[in-house]
PyMOL commands that place a pseudoatom at each C-alpha (Angstrom):
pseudoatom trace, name=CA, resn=UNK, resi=1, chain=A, elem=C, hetatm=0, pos=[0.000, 0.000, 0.000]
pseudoatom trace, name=CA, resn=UNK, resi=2, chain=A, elem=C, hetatm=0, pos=[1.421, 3.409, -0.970]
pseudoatom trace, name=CA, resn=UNK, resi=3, chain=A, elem=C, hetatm=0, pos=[0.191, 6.788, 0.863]
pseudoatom trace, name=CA, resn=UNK, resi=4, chain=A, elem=C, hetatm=0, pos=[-1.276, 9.657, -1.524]
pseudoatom trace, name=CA, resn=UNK, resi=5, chain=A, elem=C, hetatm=0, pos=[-2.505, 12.698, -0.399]
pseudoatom trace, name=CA, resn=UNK, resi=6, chain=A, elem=C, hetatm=0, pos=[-5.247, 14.702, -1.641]
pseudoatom trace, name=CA, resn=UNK, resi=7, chain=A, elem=C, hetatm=0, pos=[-5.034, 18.331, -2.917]
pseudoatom trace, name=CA, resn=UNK, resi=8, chain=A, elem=C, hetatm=0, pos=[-7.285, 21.376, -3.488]
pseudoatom trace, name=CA, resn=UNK, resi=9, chain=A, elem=C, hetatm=0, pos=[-6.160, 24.073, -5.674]
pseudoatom trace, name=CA, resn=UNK, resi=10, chain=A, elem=C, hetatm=0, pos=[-7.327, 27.715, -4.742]
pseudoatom trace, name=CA, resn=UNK, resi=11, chain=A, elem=C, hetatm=0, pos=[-7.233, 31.380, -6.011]
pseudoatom trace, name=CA, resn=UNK, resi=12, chain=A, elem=C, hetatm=0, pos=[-6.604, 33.834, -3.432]
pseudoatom trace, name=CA, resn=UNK, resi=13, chain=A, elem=C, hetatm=0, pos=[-6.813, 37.491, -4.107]
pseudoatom trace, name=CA, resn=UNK, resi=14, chain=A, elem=C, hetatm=0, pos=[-3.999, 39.585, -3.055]
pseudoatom trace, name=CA, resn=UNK, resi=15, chain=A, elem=C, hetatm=0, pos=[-5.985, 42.072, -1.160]
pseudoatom trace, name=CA, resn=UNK, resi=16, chain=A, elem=C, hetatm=0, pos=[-9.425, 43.880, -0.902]
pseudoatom trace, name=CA, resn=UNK, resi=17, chain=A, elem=C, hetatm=0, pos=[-9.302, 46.204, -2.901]
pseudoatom trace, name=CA, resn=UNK, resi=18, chain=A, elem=C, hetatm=0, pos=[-11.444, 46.397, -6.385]
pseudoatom trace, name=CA, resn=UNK, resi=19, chain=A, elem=C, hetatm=0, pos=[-11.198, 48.132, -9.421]
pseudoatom trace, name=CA, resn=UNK, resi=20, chain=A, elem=C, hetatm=0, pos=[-13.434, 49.138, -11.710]
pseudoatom trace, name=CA, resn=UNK, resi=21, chain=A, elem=C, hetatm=0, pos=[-13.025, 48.308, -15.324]
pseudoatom trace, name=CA, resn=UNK, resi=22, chain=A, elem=C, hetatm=0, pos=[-15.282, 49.030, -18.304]
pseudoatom trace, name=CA, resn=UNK, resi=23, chain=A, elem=C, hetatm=0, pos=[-17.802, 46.574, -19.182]
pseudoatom trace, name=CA, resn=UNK, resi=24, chain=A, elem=C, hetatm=0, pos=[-16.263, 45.286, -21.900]
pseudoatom trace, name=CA, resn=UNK, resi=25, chain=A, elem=C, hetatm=0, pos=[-12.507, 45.297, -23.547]
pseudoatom trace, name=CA, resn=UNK, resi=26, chain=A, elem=C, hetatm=0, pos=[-13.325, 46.453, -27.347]
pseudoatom trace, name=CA, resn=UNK, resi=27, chain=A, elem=C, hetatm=0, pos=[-9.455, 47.693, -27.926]
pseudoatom trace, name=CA, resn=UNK, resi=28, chain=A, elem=C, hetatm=0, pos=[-6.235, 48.212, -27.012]
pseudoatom trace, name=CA, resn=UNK, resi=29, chain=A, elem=C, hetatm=0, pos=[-6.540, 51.511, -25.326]
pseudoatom trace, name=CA, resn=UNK, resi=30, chain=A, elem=C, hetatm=0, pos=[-9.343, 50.655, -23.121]
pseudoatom trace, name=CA, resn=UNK, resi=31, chain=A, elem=C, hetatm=0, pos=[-7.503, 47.519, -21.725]
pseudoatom trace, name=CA, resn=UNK, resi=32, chain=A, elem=C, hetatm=0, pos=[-4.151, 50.115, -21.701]
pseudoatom trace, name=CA, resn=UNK, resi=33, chain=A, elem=C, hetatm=0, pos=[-5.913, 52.691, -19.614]
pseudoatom trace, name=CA, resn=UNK, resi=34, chain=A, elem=C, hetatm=0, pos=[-7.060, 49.864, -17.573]
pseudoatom trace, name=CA, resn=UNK, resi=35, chain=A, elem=C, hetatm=0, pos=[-3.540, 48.104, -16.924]
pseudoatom trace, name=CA, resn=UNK, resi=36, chain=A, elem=C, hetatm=0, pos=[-1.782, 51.976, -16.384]
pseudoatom trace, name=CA, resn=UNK, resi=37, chain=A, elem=C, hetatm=0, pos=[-4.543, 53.052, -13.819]
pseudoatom trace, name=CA, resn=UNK, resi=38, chain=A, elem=C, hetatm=0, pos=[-3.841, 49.684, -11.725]
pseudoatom trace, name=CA, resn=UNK, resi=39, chain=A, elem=C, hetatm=0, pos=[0.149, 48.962, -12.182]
pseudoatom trace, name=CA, resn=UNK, resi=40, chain=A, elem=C, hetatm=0, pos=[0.976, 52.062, -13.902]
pseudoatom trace, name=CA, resn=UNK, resi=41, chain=A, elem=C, hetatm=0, pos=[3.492, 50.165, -16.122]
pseudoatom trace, name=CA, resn=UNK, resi=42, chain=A, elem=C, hetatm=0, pos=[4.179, 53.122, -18.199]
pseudoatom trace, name=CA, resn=UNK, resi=43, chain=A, elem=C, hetatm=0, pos=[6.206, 54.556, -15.136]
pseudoatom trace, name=CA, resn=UNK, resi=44, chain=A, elem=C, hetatm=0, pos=[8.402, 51.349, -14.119]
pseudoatom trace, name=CA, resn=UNK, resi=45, chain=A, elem=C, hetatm=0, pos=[12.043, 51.061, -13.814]
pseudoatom trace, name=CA, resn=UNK, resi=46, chain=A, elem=C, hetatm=0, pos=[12.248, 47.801, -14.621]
pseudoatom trace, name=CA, resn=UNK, resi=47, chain=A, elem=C, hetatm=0, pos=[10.332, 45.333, -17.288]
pseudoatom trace, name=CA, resn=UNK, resi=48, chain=A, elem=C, hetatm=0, pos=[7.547, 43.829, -15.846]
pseudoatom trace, name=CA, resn=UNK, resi=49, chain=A, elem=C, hetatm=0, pos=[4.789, 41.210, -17.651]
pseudoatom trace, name=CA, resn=UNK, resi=50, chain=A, elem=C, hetatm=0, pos=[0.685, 41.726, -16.397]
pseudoatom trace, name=CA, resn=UNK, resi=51, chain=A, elem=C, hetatm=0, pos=[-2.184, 39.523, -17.485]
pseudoatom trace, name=CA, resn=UNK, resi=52, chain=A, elem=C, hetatm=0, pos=[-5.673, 40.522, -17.835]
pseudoatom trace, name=CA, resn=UNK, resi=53, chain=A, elem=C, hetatm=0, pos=[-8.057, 37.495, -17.841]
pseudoatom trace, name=CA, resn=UNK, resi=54, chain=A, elem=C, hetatm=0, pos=[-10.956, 37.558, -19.484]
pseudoatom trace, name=CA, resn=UNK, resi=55, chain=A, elem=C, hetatm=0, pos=[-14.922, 35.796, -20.079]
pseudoatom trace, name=CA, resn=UNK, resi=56, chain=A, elem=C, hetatm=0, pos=[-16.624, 34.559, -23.152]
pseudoatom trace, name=CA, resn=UNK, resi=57, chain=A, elem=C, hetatm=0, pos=[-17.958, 38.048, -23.623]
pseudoatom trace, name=CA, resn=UNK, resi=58, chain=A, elem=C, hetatm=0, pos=[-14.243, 40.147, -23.473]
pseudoatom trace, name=CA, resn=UNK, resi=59, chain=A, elem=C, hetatm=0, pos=[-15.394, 40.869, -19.480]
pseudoatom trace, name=CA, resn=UNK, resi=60, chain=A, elem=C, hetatm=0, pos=[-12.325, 41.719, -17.510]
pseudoatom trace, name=CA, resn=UNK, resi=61, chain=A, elem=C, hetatm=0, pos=[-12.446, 38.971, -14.682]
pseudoatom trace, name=CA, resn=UNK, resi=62, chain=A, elem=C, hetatm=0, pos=[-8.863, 39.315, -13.167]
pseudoatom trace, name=CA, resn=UNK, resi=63, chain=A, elem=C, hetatm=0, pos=[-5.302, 40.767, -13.352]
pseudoatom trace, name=CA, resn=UNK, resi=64, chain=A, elem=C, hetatm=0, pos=[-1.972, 38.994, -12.581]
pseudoatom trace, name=CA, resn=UNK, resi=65, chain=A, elem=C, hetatm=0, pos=[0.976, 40.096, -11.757]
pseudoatom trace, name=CA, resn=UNK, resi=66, chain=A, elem=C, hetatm=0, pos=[3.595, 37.294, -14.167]
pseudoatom trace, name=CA, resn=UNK, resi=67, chain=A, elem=C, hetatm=0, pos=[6.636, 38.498, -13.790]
pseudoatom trace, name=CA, resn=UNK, resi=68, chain=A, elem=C, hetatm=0, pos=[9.119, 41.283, -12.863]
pseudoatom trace, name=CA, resn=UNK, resi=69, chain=A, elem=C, hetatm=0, pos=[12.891, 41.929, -14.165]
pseudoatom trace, name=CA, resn=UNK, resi=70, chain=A, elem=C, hetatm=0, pos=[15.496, 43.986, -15.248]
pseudoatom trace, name=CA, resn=UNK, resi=71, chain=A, elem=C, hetatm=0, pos=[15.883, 47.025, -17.162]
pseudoatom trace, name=CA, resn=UNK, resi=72, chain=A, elem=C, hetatm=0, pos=[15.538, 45.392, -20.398]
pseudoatom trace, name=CA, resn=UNK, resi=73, chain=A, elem=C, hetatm=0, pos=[14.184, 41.901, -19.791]
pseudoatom trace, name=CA, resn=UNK, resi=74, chain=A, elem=C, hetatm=0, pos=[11.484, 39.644, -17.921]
pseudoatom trace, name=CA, resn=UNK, resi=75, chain=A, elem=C, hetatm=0, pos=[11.292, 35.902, -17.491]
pseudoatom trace, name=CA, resn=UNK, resi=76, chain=A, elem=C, hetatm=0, pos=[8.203, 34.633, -19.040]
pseudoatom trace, name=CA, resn=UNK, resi=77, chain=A, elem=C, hetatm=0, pos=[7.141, 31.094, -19.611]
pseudoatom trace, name=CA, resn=UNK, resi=78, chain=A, elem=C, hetatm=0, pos=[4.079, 29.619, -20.382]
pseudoatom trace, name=CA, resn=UNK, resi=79, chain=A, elem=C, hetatm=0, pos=[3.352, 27.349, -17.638]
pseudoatom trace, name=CA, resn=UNK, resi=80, chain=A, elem=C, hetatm=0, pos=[3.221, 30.426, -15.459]
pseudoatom trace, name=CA, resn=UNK, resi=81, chain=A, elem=C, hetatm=0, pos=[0.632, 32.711, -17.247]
pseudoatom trace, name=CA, resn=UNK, resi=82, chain=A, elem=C, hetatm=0, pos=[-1.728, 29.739, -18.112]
pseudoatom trace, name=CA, resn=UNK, resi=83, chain=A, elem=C, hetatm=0, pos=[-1.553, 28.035, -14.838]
pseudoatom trace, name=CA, resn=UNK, resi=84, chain=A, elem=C, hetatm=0, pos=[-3.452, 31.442, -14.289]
pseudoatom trace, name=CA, resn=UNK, resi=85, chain=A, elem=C, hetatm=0, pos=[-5.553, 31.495, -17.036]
pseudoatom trace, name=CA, resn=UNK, resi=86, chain=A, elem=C, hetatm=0, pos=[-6.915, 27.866, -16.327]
pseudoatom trace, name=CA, resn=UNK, resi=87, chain=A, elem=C, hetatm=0, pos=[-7.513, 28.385, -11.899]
pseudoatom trace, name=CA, resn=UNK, resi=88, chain=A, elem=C, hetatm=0, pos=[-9.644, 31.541, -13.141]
pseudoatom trace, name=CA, resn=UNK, resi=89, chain=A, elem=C, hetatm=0, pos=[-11.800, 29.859, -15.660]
pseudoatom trace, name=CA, resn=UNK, resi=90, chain=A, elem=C, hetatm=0, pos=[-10.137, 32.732, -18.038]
pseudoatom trace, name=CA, resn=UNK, resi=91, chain=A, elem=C, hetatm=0, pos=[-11.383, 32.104, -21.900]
pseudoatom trace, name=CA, resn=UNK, resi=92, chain=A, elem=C, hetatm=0, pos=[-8.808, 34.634, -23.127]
pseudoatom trace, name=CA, resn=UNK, resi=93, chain=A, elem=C, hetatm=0, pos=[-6.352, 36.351, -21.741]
pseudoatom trace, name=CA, resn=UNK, resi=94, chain=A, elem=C, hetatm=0, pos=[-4.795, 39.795, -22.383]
pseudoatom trace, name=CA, resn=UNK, resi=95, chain=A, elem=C, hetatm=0, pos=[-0.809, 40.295, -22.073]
pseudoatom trace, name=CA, resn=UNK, resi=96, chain=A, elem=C, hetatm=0, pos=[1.314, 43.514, -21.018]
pseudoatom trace, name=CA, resn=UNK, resi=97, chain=A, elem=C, hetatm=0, pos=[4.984, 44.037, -20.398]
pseudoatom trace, name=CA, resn=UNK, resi=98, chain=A, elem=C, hetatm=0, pos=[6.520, 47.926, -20.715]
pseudoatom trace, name=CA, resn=UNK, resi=99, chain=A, elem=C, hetatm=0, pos=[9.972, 49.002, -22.081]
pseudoatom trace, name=CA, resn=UNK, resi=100, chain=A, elem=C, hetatm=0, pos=[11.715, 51.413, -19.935]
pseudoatom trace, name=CA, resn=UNK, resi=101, chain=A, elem=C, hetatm=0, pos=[13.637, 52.886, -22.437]
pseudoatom trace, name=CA, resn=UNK, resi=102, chain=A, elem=C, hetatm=0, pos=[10.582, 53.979, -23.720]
pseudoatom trace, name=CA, resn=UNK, resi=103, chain=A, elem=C, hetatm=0, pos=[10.759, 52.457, -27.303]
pseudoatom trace, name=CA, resn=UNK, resi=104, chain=A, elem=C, hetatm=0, pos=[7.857, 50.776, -27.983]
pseudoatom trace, name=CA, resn=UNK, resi=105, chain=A, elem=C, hetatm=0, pos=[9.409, 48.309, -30.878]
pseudoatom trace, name=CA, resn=UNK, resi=106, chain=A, elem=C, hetatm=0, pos=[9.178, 44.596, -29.739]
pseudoatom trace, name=CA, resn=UNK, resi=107, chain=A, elem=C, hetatm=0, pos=[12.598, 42.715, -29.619]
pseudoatom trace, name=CA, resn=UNK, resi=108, chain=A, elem=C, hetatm=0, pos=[12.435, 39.595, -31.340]
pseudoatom trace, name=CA, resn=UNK, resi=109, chain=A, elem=C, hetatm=0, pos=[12.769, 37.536, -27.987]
pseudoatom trace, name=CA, resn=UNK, resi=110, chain=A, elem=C, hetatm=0, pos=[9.055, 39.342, -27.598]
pseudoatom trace, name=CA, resn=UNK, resi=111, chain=A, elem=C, hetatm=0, pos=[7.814, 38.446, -31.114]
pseudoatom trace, name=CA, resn=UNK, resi=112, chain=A, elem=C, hetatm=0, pos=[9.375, 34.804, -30.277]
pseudoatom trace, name=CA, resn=UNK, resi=113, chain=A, elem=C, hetatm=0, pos=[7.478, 34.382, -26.651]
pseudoatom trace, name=CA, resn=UNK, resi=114, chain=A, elem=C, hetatm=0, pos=[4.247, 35.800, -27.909]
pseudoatom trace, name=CA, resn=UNK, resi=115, chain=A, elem=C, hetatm=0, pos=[4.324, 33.296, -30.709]
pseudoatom trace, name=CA, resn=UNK, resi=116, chain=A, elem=C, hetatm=0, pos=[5.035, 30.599, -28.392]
pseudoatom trace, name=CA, resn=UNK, resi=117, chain=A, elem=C, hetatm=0, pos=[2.395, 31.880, -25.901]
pseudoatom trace, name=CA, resn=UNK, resi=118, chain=A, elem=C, hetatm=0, pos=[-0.015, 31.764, -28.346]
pseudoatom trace, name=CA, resn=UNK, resi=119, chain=A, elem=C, hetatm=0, pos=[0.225, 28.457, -29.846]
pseudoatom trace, name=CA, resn=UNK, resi=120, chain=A, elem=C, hetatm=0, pos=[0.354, 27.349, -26.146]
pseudoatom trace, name=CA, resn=UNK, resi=121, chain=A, elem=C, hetatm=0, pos=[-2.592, 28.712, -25.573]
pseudoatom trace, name=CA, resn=UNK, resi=122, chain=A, elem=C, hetatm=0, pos=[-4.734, 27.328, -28.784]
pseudoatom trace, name=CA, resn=UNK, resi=123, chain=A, elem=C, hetatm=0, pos=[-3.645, 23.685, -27.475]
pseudoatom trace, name=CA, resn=UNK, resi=124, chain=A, elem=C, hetatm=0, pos=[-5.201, 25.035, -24.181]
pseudoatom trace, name=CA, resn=UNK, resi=125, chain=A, elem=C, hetatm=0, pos=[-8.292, 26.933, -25.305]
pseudoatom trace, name=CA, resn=UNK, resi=126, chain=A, elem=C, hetatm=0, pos=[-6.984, 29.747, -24.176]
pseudoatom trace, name=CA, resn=UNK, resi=127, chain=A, elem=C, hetatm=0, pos=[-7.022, 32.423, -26.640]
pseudoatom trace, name=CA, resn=UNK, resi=128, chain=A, elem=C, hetatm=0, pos=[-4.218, 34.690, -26.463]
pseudoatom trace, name=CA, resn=UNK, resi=129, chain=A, elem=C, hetatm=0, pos=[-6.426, 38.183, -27.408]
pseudoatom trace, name=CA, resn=UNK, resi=130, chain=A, elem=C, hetatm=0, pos=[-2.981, 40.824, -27.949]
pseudoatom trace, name=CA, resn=UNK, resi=131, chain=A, elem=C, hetatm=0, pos=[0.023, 41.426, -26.090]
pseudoatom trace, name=CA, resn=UNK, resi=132, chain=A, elem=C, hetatm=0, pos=[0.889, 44.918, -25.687]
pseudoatom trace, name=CA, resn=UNK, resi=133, chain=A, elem=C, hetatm=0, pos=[4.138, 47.033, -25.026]
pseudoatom trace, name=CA, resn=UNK, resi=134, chain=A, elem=C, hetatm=0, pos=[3.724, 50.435, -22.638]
pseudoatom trace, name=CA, resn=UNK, resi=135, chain=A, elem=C, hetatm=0, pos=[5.990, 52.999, -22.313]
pseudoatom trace, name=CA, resn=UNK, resi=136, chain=A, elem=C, hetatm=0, pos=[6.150, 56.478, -21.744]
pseudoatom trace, name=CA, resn=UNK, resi=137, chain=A, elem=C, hetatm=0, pos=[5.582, 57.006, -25.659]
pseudoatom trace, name=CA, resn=UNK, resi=138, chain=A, elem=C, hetatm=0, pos=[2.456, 55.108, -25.597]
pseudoatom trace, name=CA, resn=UNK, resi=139, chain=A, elem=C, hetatm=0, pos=[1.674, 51.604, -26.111]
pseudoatom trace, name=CA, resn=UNK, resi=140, chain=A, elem=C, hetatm=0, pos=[2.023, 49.545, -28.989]
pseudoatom trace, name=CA, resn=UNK, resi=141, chain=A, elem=C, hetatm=0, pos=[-0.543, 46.335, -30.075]
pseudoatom trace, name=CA, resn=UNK, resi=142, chain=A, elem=C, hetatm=0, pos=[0.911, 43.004, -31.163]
pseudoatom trace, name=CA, resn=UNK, resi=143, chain=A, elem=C, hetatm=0, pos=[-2.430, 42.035, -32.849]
pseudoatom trace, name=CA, resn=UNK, resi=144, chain=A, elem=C, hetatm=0, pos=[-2.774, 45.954, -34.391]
pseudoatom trace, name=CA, resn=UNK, resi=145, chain=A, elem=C, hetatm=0, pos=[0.626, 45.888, -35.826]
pseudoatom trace, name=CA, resn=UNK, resi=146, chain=A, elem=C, hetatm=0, pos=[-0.280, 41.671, -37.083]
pseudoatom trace, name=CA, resn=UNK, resi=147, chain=A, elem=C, hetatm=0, pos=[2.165, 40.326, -34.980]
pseudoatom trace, name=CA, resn=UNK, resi=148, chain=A, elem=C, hetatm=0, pos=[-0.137, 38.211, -33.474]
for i in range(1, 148): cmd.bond("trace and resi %d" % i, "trace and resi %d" % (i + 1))
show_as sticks, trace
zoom trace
């Protein structure tokens, strides 16, 4: 006989406070404003990554924190932002990282992990809706520009 235990996994909010969103995300500068008013990303020293999660009808249902690093990069992997996506129910997700220096042109390490992101989250179900750069210069779409 061989002991097991049994687990339970659980999302726990990081503290009471609530935002509020608009009712729906309809493009890139609503879900912008949203991200800048919450982890004001434009401002940052260093590159972080953000994740909006979303419903069935592009209803903002969460925001994660994925990653923070250095002045010019920040660890991403898949595993971490859809272990996310899957505990809260997300049926797309929304992804943000800024650029410090302010230029909003993704490097191809960021045109490499959104590819990779996205196919990983088709064989999920997880549609990957745009990734977006912010900076103090503005913001810059993935899916506007087609690189998504």
């Amino acid at each position: 006989m061989t002991n097991i235990s049994i687990y339970e996994l659980r999302i726990v909010k990081e503290g009471k406070e609530q935002y509020e969103v608009e009712e729906k995300i309809t493009s890139p500068e609503i879900a912008v404003k949203t991200i800048n008013e919450i982890f004001d990303l434009e401002n940052k020293a260093e590159e972080e990554m953000v994740m909006m999660t979303l419903d069935t009808k592009n209803k903002a249902t969460g925001l994660f924190r994925i990653s923070k690093g250095t002045i010019n990069a920040s660890m991403v992997h898949p595993r971490e932002i859809f272990k996310r996506a899957m505990l809260h129910n997300a049926n797309s997700i929304m992804l943000f990282h800024n650029h410090p220096s302010g230029d909003l042109d993704p490097s191809q390490e960021d045109i490499n992990t959104t590819n990779r992101l996205a196919d990983s989250g088709t064989l999920l179900g997880i549609k990957l809706l745009d990734h977006i750069i912010i900076s103090r210069e503005g913001h810059l779409s993935f899916k506007a520009k087609r690189l998504l």
